[in-house]
N, CA, C and O atoms as a GROMACS GRO file, in nm:
protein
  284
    1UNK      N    1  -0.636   0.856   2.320
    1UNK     CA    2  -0.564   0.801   2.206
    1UNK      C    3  -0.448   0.893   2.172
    1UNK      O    4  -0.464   1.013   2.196
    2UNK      N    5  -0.357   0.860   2.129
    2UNK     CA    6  -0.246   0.920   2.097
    2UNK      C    7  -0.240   0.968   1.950
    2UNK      O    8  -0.276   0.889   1.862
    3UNK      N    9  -0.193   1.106   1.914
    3UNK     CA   10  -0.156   1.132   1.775
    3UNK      C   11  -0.027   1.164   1.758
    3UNK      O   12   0.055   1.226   1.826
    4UNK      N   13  -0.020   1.084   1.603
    4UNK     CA   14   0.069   1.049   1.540
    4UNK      C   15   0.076   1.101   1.391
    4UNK      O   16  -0.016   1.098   1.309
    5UNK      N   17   0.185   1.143   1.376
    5UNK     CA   18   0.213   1.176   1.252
    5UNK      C   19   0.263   1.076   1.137
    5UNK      O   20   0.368   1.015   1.160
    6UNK      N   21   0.217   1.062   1.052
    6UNK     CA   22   0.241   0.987   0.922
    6UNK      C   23   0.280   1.001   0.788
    6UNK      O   24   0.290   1.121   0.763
    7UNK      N   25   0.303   0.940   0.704
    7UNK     CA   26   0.353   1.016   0.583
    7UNK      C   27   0.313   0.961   0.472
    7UNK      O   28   0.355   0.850   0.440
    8UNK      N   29   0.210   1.042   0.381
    8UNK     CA   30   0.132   1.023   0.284
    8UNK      C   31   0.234   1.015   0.147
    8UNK      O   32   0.313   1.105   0.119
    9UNK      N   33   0.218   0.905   0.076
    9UNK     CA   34   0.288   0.916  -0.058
    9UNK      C   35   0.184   0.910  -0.148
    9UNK      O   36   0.102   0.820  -0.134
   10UNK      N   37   0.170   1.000  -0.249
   10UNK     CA   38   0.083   1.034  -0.337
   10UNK      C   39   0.112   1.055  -0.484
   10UNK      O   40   0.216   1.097  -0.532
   11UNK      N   41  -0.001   1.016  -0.548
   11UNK     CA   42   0.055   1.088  -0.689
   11UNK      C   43  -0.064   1.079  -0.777
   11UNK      O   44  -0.155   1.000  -0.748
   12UNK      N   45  -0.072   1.176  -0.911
   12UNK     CA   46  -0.158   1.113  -0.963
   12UNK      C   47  -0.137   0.999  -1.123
   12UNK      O   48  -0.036   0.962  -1.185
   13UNK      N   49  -0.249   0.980  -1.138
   13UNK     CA   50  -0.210   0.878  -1.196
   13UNK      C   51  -0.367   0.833  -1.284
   13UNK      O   52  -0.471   0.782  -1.242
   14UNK      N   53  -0.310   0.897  -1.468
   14UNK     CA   54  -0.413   0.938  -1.576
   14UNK      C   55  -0.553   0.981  -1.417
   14UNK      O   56  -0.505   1.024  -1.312
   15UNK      N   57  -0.646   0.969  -1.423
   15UNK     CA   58  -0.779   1.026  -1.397
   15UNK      C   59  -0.718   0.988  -1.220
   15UNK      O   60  -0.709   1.084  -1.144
   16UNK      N   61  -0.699   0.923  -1.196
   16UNK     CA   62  -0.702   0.891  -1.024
   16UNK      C   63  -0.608   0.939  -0.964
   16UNK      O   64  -0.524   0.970  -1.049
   17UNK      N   65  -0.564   0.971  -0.836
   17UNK     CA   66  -0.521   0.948  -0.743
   17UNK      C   67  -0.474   0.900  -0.622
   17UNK      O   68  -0.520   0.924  -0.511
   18UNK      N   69  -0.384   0.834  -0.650
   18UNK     CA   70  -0.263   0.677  -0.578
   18UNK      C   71  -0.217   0.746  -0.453
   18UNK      O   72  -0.180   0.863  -0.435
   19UNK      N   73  -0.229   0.628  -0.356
   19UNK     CA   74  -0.149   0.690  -0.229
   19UNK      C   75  -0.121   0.546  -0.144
   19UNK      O   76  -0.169   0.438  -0.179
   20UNK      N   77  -0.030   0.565  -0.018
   20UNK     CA   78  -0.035   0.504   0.081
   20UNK      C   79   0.051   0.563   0.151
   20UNK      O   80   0.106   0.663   0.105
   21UNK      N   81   0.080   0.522   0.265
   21UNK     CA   82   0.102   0.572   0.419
   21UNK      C   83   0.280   0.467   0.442
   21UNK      O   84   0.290   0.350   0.478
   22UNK      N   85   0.360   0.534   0.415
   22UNK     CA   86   0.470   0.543   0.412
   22UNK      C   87   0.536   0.448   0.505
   22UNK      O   88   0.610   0.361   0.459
   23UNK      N   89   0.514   0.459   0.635
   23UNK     CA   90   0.532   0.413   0.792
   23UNK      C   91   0.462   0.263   0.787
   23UNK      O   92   0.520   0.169   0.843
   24UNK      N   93   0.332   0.243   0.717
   24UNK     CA   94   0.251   0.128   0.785
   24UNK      C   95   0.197   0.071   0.664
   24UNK      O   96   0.101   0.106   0.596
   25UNK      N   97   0.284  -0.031   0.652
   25UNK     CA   98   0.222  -0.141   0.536
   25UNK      C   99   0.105  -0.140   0.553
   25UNK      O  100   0.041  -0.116   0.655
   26UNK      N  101   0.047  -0.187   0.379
   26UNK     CA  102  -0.086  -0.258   0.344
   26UNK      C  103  -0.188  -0.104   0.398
   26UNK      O  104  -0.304  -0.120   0.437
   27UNK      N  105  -0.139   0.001   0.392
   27UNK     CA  106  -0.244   0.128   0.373
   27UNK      C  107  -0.230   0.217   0.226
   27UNK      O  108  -0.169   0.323   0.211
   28UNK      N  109  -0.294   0.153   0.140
   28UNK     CA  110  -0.308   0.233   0.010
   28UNK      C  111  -0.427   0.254  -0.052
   28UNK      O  112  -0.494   0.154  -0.078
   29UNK      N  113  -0.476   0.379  -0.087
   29UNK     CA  114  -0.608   0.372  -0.152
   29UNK      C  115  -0.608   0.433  -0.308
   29UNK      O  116  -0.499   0.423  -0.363
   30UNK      N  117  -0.677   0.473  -0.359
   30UNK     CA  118  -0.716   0.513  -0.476
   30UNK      C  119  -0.883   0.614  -0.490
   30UNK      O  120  -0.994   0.572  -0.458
   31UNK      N  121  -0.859   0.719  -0.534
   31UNK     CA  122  -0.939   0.813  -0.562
   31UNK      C  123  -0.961   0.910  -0.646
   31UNK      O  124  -0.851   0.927  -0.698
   32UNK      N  125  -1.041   0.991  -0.698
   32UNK     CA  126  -1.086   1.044  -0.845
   32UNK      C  127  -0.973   1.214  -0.768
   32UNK      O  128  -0.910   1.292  -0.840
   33UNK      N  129  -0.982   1.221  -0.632
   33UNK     CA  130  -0.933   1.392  -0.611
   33UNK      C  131  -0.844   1.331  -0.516
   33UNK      O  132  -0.839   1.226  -0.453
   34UNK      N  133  -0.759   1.462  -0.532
   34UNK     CA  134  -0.648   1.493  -0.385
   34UNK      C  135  -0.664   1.470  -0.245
   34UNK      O  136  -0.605   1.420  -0.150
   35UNK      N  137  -0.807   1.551  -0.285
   35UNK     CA  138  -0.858   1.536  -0.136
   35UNK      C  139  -0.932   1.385  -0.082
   35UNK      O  140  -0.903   1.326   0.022
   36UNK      N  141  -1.015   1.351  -0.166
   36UNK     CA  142  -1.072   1.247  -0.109
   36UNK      C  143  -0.983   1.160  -0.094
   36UNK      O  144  -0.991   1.106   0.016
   37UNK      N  145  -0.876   1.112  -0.177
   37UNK     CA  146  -0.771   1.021  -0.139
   37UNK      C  147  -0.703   1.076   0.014
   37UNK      O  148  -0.713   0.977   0.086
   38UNK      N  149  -0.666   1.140   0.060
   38UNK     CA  150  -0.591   1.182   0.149
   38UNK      C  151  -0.690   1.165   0.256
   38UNK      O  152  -0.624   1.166   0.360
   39UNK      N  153  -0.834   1.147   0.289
   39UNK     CA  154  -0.949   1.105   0.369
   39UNK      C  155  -0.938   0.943   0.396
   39UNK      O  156  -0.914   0.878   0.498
   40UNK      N  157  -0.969   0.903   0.242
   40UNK     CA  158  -0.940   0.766   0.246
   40UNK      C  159  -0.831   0.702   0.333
   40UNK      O  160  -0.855   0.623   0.425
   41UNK      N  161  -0.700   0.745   0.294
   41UNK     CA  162  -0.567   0.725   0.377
   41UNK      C  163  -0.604   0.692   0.533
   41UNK      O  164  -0.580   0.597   0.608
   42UNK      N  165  -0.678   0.822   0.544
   42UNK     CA  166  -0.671   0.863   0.703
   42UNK      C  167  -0.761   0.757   0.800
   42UNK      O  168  -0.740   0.691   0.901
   43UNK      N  169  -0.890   0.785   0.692
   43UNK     CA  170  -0.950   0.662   0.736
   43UNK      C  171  -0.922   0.509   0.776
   43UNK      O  172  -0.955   0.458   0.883
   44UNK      N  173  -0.853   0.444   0.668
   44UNK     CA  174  -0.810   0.363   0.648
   44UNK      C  175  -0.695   0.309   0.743
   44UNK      O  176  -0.704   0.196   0.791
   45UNK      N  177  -0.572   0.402   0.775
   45UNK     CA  178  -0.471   0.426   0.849
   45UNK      C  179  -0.558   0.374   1.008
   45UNK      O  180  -0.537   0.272   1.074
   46UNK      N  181  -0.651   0.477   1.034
   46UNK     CA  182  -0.712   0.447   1.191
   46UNK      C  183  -0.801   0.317   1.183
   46UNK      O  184  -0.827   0.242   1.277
   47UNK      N  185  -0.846   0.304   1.045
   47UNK     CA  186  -0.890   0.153   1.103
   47UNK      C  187  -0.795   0.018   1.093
   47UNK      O  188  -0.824  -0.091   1.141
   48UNK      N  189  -0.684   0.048   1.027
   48UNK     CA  190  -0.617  -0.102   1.047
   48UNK      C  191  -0.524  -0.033   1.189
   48UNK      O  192  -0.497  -0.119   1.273
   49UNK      N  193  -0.489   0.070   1.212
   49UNK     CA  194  -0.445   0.075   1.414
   49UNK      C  195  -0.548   0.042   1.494
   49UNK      O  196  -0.505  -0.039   1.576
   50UNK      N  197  -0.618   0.056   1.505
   50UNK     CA  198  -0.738  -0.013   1.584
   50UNK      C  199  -0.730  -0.150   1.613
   50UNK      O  200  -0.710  -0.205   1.721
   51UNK      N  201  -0.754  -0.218   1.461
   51UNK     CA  202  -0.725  -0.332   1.429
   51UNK      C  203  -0.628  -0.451   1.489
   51UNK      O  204  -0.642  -0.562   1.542
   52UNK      N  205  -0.522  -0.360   1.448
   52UNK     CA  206  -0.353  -0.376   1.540
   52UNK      C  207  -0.382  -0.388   1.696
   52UNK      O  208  -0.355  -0.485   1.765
   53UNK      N  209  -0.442  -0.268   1.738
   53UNK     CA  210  -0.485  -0.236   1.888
   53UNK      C  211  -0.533  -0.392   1.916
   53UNK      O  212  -0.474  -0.476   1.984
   54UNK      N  213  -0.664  -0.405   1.840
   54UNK     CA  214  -0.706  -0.477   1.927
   54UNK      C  215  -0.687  -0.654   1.925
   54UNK      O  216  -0.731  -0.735   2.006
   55UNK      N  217  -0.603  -0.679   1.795
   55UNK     CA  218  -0.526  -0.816   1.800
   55UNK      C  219  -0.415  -0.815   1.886
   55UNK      O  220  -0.379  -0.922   1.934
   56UNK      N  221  -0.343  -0.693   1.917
   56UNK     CA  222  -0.245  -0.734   2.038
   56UNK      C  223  -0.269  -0.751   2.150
   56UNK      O  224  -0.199  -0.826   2.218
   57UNK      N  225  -0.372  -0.686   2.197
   57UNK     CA  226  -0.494  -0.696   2.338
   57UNK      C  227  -0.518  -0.806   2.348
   57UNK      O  228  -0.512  -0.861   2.458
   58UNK      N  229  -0.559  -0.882   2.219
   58UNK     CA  230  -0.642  -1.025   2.211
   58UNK      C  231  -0.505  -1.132   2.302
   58UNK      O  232  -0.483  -1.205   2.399
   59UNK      N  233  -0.454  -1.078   2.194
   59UNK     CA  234  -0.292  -1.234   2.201
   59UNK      C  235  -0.240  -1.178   2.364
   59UNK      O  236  -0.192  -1.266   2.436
   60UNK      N  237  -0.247  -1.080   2.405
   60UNK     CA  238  -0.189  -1.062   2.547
   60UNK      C  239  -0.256  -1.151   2.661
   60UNK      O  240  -0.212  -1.212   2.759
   61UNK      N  241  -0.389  -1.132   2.602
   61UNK     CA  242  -0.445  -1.241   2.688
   61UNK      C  243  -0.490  -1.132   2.845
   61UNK      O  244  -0.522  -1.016   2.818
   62UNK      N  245  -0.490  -1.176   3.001
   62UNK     CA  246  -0.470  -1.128   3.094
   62UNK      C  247  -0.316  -1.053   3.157
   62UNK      O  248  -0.227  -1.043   3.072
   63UNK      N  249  -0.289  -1.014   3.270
   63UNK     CA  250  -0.212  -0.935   3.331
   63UNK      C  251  -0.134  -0.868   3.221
   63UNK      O  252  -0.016  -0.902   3.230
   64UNK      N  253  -0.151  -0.799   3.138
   64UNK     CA  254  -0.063  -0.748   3.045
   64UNK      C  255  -0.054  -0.583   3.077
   64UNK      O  256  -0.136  -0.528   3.151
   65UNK      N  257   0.042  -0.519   3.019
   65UNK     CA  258   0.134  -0.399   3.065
   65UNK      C  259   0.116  -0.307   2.928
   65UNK      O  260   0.159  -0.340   2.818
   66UNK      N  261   0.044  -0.180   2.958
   66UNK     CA  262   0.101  -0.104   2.820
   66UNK      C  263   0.194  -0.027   2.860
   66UNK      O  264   0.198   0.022   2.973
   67UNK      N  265   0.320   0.000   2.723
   67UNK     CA  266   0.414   0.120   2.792
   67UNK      C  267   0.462   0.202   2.643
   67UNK      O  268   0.492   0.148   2.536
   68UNK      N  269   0.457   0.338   2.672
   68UNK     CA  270   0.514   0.398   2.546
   68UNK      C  271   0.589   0.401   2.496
   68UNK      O  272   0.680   0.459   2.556
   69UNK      N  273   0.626   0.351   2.360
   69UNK     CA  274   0.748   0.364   2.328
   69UNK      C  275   0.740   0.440   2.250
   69UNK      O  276   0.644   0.435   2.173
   70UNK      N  277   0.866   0.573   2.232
   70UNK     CA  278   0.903   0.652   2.146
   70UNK      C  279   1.012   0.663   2.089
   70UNK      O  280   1.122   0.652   2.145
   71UNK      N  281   0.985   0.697   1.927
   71UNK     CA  282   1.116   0.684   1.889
   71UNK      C  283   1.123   0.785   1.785
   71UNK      O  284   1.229   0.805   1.725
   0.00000   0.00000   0.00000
């Protein structure tokens, strides 16, 4: 699997702590600490790529090609 760097936006907010992942819509959580929010994120982050992973696998169907793209 490949790692990737991401970018946590955070803040707090009265008792909680607000975040989401900068790069990849629809990743935001909410938590009582710094830390556990920033877990949450992470968590969260690898399960909707997975997710991603494996609906594009689906729709490819057979003979399909992976290739890296970097940018």
């Amino acid at each position: 699997m490949y790692q990737n760097n991401y970018t946590a936006i955070i803040k707090q907010d009265n008792d909680c702590w607000i975040g989401w992942i900068e790069e990849v819509p629809g990743v935001n959580c909410q938590e009582y600490s710094k830390e556990e929010l920033l877990i949450s994120l992470k968590i969260t982050l690898e399960e909707l790529l997975e997710l991603n992973r494996e609906d594009a696998i689906g729709f490819a169907g057979k003979n399909y090609q992976e290739e890296l793209v970097c940018v």
